[in-house]
C-alpha positions as CSV (number, residue, x, y, z in Angstrom):
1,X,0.0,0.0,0.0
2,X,2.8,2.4,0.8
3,X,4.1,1.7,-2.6
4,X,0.9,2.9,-4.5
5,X,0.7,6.1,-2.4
6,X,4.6,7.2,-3.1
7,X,3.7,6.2,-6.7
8,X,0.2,8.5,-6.7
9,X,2.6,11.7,-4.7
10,X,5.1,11.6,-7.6
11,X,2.8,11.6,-10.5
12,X,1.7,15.1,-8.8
13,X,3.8,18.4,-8.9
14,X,3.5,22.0,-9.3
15,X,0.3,23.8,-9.8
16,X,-1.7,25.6,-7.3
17,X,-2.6,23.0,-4.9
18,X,-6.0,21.8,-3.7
19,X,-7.9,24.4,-1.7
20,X,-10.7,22.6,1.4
21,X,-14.0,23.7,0.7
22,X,-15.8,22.5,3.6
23,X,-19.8,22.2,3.8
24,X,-20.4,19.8,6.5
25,X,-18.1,19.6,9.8
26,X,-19.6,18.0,12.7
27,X,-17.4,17.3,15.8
28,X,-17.8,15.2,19.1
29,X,-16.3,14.8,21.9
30,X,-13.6,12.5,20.7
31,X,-14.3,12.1,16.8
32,X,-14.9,14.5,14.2
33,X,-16.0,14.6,10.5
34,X,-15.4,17.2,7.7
35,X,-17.4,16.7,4.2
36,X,-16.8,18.9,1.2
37,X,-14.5,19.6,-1.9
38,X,-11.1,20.1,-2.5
39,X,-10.6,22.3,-6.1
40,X,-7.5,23.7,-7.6
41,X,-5.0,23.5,-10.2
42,X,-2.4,20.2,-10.5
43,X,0.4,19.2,-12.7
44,X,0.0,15.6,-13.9
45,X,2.9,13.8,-14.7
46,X,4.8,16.4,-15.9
47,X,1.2,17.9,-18.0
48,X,-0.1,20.9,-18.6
49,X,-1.9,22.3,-15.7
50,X,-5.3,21.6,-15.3
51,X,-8.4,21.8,-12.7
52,X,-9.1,19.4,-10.7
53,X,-12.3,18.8,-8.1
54,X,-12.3,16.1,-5.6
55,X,-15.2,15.1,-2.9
56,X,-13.8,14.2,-0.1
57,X,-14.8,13.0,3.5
58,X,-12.1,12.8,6.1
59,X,-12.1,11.0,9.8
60,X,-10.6,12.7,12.7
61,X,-10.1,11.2,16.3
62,X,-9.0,12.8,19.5
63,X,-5.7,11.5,20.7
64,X,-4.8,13.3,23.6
65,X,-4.6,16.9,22.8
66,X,-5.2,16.7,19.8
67,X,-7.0,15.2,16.5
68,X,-5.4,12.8,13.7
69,X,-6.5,12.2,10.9
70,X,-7.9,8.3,10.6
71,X,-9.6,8.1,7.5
72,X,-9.8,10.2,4.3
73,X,-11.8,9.3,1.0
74,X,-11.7,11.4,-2.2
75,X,-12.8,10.4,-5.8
76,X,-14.1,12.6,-8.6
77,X,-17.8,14.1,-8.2
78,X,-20.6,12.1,-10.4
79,X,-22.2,14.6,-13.1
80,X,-25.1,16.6,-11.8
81,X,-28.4,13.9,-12.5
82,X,-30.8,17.0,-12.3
83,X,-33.0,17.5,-14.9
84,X,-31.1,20.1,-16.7
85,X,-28.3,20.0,-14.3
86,X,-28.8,23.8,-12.4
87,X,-29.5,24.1,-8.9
């Protein structure tokens, strides 16, 4: 597994970064969860730059004095399904 994720960190470089856009963040006493986006320019293997919007939903646990992350997932939002795809 650590193989795949040096693999995935090297075919990114350059470009702006990913920016949070958080629109859910709910916290406890000891675990926490943050939904949203993350948007922003990459480099992809050496590419033009390009945009780039991921959904993601990340797990945080209290250890201590503070929080770790535990889980993160992040794929590719699905295409609006709305009939004629506004809001």
């Amino acid at each position: 597994m650590t193989r795949t994720f040096h693999w995935v960190g090297r075919r990114f470089e350059g470009g702006g970064g990913l920016v949070p856009d958080d629109r859910v963040v709910c916290v406890g006493a000891d675990m926490a969860y943050i939904v949203g986006f993350e948007r922003g320019e990459v480099v992809v293997d050496g590419g033009a730059p390009q945009s780039m919007a991921l959904r993601v939903t990340h797990i945080y646990r209290r250890f201590g004095d503070g929080w770790k992350l535990v889980h993160r997932h992040a794929d590719f939002p699905p295409a609006d399904q709305r009939v004629g795809g506004g809001g």
